[in-house]
DSSP file (Angstrom, degrees, kcal/mol; ACC not computed):
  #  RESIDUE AA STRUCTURE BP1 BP2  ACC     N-H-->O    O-->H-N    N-H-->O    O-->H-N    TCO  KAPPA ALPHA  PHI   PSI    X-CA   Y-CA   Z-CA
    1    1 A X              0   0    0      0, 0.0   123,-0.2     0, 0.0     2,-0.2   0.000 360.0 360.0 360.0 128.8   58.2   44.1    3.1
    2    2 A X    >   -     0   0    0      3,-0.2     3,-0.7     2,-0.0    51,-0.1  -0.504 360.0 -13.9-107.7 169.0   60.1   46.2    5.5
    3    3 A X  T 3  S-     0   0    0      1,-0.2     2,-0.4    -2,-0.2     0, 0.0   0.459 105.2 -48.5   6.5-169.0   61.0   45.8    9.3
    4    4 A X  T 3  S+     0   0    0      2,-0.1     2,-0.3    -3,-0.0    -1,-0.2   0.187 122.5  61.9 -97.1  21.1   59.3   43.3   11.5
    5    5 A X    <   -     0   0    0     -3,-0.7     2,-0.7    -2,-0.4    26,-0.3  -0.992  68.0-149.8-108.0 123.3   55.2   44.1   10.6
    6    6 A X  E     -a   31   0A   0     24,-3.8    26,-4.1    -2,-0.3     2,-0.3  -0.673  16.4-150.0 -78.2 100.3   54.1   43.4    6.5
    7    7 A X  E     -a   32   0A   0     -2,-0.7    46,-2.5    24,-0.2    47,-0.8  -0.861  23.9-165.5 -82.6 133.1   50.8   46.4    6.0
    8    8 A X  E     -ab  33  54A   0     24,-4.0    26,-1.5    -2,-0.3    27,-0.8  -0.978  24.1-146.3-121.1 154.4   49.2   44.5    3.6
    9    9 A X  E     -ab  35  55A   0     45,-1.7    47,-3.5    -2,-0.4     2,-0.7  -0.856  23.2-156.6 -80.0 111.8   46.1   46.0    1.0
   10   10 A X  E     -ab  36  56A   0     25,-2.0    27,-1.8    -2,-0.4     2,-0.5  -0.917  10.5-165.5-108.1 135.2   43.7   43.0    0.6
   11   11 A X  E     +ab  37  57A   0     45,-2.3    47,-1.8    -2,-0.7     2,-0.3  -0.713  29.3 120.2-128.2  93.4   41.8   43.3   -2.5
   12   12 A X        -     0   0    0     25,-1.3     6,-0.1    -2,-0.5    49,-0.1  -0.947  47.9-140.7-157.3 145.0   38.4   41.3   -3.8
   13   13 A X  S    S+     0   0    0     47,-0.5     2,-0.6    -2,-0.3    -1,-0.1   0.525  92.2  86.9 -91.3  10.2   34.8   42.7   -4.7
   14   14 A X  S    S-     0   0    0      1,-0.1     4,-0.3     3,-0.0     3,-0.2  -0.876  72.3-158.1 -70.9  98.7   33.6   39.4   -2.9
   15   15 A X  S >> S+     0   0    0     -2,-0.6     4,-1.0     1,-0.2     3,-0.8   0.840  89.1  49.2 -62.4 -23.8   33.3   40.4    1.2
   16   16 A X  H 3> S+     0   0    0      1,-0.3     4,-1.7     2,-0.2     5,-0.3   0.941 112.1  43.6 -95.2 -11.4   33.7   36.9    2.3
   17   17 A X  H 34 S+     0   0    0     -3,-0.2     4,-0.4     2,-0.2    -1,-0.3   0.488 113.8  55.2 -75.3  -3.2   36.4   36.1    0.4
   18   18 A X  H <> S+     0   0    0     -3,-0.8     4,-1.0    -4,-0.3    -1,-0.2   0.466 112.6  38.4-106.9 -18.8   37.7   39.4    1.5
   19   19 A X  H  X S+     0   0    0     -4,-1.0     4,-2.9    -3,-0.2    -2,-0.2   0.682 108.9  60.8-105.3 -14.0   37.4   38.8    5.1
   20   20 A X  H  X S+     0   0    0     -4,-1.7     4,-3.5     2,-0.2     5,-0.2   0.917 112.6  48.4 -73.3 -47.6   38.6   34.7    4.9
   21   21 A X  H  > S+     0   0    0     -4,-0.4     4,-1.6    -5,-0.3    -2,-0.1   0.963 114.4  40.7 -36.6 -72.7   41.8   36.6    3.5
   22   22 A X  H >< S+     0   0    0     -4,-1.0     3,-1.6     2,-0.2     4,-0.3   0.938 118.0  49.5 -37.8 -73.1   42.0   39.2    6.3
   23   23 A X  H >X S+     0   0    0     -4,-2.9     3,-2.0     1,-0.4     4,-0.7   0.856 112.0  44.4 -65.2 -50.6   41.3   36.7    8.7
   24   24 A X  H 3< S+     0   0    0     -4,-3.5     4,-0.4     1,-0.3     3,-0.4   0.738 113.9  45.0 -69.6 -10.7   43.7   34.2    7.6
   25   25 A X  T << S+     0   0    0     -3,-1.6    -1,-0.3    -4,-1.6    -2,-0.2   0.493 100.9  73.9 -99.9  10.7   46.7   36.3    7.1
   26   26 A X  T <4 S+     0   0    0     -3,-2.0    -2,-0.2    -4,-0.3    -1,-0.1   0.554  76.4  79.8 -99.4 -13.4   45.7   37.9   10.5
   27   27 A X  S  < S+     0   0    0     -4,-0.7     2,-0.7    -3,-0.4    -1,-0.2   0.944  85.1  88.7 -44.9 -43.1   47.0   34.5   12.4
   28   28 A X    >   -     0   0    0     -4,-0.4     3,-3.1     1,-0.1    -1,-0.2  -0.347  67.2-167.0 -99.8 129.2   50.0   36.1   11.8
   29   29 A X  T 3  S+     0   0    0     -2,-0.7    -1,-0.1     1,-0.2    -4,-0.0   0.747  93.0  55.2 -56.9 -19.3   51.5   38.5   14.1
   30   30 A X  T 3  S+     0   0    0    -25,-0.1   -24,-3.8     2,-0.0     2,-0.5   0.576  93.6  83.6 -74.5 -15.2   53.7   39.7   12.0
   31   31 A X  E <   -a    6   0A   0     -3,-3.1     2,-0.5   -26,-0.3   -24,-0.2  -0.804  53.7-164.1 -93.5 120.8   51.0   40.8    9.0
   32   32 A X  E     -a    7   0A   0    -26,-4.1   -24,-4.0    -2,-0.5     2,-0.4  -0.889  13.0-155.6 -83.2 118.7   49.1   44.0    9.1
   33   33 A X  E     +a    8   0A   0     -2,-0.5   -24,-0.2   -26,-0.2     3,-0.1  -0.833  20.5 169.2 -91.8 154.7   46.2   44.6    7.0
   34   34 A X  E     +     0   0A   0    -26,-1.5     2,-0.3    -2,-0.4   -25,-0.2   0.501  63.5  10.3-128.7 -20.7   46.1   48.5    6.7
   35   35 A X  E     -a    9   0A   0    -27,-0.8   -25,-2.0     2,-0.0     2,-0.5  -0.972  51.5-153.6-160.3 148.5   43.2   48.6    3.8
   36   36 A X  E     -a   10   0A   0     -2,-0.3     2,-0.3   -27,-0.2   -25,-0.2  -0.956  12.5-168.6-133.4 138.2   40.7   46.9    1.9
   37   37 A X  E     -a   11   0A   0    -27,-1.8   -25,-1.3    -2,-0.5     3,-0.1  -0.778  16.2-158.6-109.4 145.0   39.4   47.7   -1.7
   38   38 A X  S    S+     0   0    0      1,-0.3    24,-0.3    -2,-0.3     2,-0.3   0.378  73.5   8.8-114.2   2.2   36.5   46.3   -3.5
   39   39 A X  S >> S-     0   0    0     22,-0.1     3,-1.7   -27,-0.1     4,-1.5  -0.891  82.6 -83.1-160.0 158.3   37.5   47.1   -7.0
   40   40 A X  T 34 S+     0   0    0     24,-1.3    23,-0.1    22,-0.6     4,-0.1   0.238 112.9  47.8 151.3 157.1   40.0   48.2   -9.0
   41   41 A X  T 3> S+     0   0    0     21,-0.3     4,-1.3     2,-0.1    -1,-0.2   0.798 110.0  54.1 -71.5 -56.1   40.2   51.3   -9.1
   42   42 A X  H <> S+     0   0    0     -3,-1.7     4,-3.8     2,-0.2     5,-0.5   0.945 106.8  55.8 -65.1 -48.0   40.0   51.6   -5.4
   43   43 A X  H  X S+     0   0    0     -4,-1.5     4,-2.1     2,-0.2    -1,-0.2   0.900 108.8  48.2 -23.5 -42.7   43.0   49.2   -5.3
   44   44 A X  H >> S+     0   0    0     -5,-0.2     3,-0.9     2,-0.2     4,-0.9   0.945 112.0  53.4 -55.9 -88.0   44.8   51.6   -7.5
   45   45 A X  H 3X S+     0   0    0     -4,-1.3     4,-2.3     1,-0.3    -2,-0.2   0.582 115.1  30.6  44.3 -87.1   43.7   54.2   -5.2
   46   46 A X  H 3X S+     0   0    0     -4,-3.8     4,-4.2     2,-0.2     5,-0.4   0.806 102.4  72.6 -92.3 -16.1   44.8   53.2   -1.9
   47   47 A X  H <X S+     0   0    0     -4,-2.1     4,-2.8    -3,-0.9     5,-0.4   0.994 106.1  48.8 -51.4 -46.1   47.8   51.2   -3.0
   48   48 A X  H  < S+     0   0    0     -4,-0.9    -2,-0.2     1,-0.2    -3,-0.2   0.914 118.6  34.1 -38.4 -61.4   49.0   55.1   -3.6
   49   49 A X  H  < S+     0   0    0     -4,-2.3    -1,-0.2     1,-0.2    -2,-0.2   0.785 125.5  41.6 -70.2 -22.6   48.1   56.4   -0.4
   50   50 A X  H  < S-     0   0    0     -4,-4.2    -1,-0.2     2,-0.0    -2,-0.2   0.804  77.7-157.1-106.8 -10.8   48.8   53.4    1.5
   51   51 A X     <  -     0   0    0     -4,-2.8     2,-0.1    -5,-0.4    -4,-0.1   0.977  27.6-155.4  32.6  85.9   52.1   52.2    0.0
   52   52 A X        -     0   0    0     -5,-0.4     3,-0.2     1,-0.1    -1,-0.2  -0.557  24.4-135.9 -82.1 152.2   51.5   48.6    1.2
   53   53 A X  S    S+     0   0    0    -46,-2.5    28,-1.6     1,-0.4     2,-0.5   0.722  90.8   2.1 -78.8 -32.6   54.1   46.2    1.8
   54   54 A X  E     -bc   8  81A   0    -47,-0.8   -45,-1.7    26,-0.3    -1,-0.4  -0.988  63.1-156.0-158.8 116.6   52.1   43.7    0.1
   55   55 A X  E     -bc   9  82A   0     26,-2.4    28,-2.0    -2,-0.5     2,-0.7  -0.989   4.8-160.5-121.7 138.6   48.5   43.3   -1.8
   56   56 A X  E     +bc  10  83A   0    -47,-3.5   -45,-2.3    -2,-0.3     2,-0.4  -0.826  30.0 178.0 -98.9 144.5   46.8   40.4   -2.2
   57   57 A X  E     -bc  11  84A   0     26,-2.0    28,-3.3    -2,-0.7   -45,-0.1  -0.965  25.6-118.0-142.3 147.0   44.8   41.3   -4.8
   58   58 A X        -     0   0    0    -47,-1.8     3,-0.2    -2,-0.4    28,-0.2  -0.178   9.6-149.2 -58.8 165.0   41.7   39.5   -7.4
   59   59 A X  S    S+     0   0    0     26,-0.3     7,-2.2     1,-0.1     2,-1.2   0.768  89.1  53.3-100.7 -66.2   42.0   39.1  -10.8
   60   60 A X  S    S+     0   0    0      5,-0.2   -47,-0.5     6,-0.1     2,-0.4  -0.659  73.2 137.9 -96.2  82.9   38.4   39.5  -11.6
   61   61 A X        -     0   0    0     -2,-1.2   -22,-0.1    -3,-0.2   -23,-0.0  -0.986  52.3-103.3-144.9 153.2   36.9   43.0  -10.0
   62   62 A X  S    S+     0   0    0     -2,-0.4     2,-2.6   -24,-0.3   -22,-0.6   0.191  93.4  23.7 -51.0 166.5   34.8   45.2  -11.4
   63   63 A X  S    S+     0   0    0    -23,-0.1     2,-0.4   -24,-0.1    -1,-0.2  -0.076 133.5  20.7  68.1 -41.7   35.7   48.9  -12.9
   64   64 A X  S    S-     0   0    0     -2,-2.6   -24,-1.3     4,-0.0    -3,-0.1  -0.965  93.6-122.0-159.2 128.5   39.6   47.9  -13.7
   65   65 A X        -     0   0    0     -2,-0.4     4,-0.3    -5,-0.1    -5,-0.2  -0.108  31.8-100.4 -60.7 170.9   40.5   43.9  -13.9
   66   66 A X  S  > S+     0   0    0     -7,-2.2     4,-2.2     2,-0.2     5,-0.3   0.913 123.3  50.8 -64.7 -55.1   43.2   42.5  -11.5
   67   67 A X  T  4 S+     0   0    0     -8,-0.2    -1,-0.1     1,-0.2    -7,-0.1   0.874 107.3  46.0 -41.3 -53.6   45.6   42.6  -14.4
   68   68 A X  T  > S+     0   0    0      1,-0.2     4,-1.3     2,-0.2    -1,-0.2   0.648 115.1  54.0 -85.2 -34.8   45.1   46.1  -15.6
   69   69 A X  T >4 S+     0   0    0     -4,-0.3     3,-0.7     1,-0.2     4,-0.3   0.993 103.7  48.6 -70.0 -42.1   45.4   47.3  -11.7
   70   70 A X  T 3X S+     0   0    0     -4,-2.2     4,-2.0     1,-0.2    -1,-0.2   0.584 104.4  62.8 -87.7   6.3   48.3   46.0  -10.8
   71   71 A X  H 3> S+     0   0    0     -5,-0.3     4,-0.6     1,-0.2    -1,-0.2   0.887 111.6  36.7 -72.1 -34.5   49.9   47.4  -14.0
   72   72 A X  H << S+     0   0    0     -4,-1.3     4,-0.2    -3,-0.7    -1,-0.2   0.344 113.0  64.4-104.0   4.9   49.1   51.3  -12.8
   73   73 A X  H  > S+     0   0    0     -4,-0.3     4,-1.5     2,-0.1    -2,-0.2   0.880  98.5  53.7 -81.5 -63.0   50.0   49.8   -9.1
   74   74 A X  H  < S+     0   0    0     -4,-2.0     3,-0.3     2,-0.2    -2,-0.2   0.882 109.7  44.1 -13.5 -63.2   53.5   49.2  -10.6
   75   75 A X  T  < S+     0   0    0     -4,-0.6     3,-0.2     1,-0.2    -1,-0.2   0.784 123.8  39.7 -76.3 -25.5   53.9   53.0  -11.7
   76   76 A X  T  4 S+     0   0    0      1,-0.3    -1,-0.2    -4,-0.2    -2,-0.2   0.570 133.7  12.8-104.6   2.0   52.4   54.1   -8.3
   77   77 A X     <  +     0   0    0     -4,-1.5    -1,-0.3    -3,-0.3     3,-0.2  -0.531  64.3 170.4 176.2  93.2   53.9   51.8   -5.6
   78   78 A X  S    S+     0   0    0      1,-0.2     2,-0.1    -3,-0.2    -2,-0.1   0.976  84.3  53.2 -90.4 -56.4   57.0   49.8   -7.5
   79   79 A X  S    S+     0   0    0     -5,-0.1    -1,-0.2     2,-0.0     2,-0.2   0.460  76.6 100.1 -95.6  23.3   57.8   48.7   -4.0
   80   80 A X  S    S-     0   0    0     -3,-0.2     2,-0.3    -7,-0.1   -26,-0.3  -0.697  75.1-131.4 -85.2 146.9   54.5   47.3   -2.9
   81   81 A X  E     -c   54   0A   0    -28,-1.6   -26,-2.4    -2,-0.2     2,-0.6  -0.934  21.1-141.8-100.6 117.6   54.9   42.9   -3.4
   82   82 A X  E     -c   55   0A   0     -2,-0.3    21,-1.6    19,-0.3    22,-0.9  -0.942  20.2-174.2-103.4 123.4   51.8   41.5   -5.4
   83   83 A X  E     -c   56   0A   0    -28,-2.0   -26,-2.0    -2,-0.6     2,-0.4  -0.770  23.5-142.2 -89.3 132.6   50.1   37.8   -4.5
   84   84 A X  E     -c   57   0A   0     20,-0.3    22,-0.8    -2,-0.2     2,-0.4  -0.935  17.9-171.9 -71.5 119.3   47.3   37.1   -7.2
   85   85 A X        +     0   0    0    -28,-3.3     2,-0.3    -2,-0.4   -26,-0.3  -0.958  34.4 139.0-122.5 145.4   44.4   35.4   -5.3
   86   86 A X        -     0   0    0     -2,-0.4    22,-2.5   -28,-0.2   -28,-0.1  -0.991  61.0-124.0-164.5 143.6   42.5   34.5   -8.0
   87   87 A X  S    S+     0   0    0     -2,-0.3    -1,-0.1    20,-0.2    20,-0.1   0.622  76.2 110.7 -70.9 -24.4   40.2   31.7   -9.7
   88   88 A X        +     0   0    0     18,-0.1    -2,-0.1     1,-0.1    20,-0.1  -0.118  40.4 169.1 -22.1 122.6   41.9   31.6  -12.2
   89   89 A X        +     0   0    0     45,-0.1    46,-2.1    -2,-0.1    47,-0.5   0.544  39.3 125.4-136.9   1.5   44.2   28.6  -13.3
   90   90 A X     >  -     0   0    0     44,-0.2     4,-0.6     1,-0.1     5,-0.1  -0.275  53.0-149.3 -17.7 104.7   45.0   29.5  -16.6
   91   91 A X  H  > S+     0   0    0      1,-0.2     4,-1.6     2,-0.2    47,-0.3   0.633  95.1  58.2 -66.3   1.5   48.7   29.6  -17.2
   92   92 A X  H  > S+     0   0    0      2,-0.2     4,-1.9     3,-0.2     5,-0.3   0.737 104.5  49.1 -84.4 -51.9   48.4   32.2  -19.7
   93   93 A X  H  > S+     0   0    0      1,-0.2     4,-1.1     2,-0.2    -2,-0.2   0.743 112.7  52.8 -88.0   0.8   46.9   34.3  -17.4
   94   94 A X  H  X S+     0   0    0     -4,-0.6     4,-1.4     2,-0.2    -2,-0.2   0.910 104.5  47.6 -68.6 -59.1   49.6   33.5  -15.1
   95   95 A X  H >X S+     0   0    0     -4,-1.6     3,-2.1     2,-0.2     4,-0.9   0.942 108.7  58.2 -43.2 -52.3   52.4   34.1  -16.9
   96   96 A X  H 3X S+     0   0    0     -4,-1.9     4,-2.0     1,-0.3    -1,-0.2   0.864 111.8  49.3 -79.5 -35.4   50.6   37.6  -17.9
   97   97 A X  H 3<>S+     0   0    0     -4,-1.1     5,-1.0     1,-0.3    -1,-0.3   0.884 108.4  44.1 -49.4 -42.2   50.6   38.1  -14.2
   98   98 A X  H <<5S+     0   0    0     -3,-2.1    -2,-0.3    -4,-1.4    -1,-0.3   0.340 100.6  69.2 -95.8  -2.5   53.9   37.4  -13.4
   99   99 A X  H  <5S+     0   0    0     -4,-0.9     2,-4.9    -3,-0.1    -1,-0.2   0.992 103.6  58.1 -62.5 -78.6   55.3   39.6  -16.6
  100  100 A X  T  <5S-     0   0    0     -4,-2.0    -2,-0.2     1,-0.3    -1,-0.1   0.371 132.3 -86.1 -87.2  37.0   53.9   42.4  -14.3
  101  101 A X  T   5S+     0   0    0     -2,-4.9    -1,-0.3    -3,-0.3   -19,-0.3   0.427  70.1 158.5 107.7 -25.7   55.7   41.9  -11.1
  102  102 A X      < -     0   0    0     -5,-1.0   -19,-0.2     1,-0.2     3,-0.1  -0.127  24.3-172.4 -37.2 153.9   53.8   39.3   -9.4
  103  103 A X        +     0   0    0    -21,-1.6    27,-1.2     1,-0.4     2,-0.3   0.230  62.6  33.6 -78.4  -9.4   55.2   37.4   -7.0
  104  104 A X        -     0   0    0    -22,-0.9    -1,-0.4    25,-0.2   -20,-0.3  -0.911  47.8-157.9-152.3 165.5   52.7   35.1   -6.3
  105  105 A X        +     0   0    0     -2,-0.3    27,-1.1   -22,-0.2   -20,-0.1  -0.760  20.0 179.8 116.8  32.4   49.8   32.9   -7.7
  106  106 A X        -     0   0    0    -22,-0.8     2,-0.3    25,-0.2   -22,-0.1  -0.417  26.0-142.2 -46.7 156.7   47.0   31.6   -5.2
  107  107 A X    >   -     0   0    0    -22,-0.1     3,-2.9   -20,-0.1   -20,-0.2  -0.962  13.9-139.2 131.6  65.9   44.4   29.7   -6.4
  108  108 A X  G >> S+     0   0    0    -22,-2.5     3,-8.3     1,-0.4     4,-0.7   0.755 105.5  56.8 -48.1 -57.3   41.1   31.1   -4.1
  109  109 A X  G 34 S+     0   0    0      1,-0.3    -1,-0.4     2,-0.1     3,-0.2   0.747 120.2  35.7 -44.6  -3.3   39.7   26.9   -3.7
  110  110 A X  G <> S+     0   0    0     -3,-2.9     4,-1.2     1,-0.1    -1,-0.3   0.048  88.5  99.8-136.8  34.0   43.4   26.5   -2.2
  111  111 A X  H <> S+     0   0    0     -3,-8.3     4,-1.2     1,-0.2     5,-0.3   0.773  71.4  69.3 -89.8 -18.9   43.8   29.8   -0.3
  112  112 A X  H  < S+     0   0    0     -4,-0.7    -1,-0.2     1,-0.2     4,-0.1   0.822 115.6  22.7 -63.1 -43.1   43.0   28.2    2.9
  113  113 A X  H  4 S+     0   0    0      2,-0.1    -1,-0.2     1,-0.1    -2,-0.2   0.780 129.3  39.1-104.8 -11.7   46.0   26.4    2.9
  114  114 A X  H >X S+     0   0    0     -4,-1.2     4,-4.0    -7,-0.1     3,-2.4   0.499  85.9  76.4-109.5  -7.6   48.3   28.2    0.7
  115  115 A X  H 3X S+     0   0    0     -4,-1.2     4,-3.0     1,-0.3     5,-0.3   0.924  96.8  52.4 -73.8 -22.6   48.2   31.8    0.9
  116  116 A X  H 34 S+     0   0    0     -5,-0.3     4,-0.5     2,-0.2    -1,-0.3   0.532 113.5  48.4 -76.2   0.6   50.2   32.0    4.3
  117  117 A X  H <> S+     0   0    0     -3,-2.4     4,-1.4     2,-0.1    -2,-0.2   0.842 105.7  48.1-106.9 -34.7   52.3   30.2    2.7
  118  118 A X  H  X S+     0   0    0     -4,-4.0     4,-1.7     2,-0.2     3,-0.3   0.895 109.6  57.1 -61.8 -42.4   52.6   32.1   -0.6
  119  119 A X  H  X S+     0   0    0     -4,-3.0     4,-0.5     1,-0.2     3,-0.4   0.986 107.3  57.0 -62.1 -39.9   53.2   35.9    1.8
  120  120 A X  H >4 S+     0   0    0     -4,-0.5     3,-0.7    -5,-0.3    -1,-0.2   0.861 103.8  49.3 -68.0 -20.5   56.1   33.7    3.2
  121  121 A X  H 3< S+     0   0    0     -4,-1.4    -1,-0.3    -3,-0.3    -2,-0.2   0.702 110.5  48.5 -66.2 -24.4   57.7   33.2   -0.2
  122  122 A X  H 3< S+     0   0    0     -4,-1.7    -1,-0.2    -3,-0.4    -2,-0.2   0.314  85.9 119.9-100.7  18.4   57.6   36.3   -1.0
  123  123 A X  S X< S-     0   0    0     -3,-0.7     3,-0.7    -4,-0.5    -3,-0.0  -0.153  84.0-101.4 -81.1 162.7   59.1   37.5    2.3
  124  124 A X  T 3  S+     0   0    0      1,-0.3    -1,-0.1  -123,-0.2     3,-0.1   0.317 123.3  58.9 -80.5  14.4   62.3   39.3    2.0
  125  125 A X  T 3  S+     0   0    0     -5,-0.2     2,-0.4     1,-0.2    -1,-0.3   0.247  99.2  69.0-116.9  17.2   64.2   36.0    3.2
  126  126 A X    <   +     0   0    0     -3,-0.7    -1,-0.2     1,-0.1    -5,-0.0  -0.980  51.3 176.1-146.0 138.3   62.8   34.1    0.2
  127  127 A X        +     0   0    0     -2,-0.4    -1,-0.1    -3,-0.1    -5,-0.1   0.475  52.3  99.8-104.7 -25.3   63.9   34.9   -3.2
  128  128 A X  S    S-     0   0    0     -7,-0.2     2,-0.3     1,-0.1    13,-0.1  -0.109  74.4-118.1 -99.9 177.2   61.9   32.1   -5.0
  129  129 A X        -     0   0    0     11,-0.4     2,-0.2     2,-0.0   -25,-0.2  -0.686  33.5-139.9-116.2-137.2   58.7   32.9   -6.8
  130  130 A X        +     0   0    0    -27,-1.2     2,-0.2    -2,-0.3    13,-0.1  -0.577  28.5 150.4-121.1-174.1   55.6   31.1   -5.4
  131  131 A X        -     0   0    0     -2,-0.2    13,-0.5   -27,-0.1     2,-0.4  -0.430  15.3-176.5 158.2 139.9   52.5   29.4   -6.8
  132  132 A X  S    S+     0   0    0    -27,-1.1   -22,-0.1    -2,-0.2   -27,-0.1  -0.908  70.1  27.7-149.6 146.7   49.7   26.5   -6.3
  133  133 A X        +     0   0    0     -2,-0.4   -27,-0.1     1,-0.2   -24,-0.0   0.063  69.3 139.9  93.0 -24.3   47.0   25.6   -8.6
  134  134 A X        -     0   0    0      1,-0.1     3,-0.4   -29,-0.1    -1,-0.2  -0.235  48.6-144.8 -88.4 143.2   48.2   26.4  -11.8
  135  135 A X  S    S+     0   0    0    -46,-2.1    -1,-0.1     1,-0.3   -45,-0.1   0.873 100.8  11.2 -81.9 -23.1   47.3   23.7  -14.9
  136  136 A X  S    S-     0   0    0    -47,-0.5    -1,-0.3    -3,-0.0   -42,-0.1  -0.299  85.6-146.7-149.1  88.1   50.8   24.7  -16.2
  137  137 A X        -     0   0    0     -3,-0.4   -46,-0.1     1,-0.1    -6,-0.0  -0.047  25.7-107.6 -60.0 135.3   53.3   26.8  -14.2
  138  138 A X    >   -     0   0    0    -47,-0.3     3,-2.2     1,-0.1    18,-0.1  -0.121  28.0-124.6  28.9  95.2   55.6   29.2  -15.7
  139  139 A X  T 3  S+     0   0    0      1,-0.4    -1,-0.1    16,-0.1    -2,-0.1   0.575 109.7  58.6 -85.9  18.9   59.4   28.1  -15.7
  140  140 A X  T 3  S+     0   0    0      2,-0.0    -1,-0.4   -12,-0.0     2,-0.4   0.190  98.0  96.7-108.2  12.6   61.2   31.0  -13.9
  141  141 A X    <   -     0   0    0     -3,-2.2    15,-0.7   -13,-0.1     2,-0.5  -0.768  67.6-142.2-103.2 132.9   58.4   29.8  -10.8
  142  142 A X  E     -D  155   0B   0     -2,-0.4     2,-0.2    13,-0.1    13,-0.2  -0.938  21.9-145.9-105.4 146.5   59.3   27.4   -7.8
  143  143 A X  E     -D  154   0B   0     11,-1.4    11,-0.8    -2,-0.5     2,-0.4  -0.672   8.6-138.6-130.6 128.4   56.3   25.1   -7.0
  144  144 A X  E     +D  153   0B   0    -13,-0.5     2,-0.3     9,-0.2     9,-0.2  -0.813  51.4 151.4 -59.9 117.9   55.4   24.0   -3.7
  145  145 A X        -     0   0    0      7,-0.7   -13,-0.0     2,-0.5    -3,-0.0  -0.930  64.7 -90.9-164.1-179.6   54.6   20.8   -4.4
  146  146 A X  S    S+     0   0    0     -2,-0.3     2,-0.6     2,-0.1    -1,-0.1   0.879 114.1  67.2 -70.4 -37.5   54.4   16.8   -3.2
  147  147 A X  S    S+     0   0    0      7,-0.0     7,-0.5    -3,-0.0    -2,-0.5  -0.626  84.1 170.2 -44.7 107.2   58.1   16.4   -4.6
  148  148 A X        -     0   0    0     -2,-0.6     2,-0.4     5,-0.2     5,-0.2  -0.988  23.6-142.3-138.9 148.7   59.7   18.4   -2.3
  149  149 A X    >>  -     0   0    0     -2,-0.4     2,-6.8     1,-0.1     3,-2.1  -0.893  43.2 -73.8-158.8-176.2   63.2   19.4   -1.2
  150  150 A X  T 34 S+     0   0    0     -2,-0.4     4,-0.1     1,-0.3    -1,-0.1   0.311 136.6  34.0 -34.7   0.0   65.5   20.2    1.6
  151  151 A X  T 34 S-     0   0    0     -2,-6.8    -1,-0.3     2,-0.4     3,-0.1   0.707 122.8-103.6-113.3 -15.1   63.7   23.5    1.7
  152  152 A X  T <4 S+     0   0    0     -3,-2.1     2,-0.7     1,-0.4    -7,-0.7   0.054  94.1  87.7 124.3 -14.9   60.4   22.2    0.8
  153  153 A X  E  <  -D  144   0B   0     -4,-0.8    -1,-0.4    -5,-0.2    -2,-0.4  -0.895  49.6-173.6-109.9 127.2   60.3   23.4   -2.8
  154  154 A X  E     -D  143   0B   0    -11,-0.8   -11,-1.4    -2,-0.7     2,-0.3  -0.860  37.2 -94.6-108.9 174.1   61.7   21.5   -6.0
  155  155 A X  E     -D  142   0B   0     -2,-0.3   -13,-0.1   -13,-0.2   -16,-0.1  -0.387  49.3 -78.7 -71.4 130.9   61.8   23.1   -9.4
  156  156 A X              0   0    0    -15,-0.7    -1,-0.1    -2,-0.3   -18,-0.0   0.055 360.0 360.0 -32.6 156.6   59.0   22.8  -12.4
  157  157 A X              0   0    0      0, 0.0    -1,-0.1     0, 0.0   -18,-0.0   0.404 360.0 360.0 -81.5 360.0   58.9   19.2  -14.7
């Protein structure tokens, strides 16, 4: 995410989950949404044209899975930052995420409280990556979690 607004692409074929997204990352002044896709394909699609700083994007939409998008997202906007927001809690399908670049892992039931918190890990002043919800994180991840320390984060068990 470059200079001092983030365009983000928010991505889910669910509209209220697609506007609780919008809405909540819209607290912040610093977050743009510039497009929203309802599957995809159309993710694919507008990540090209829009080169977003950031998509939060589903795992589960129609025409091309969450996985399989952000794969041809890669080849078509390497510098765009991908958050999974997701239902998911699988660590398998976590990992698989984060093999493709992910930088983050939301959890939808816990997006209300985490997902601003997850665009700020993945800000260009945080290096770590992020994640909530998951039954078994990853070990390259650092986990916000009740253990916490001086920055708020400690490392997986």
């Amino acid at each position: 995410m470059q200079g001092s607004t983030s365009r983000i692409l928010v991505v889910d074929d669910y509209e209220p989950f697609r506007r609780f997204f919008c809405s909540t990352l819209l607290k912040r002044a610093d977050l743009q949404i510039v497009g929203e896709a309802l599957d995809g394909l159309e993710a694919v699609q507008k990540a090209e044209e829009l080169q977003p700083d950031l998509i939060v994007l589903d795992l589960g939409l129609p025409t091309l899975n969450g996985i399989e998008a952000a794969r041809q997202i890669r080849k078509l906007s390497p510098k765009s930052k991908i958050i999974f927001v997701t239902l998911e809690s699988s660590a398998g399908v976590a990992q698989e995420a984060f093999s493709l670049g992910a930088l983050g892992y939301v959890i939808k039931t816990r997006a209300g409280s985490d997902l601003l918190a997850a665009v700020e890990a993945v800000s260009p002043r945080r290096r770590e990556f992020f994640h909530y919800g998951l039954d078994h994180p990853p070990p390259v991840m650092v986990i916000p979690s009740q253990r916490r320390g001086a920055d708020g984060f400690s490392l997986p068990h």
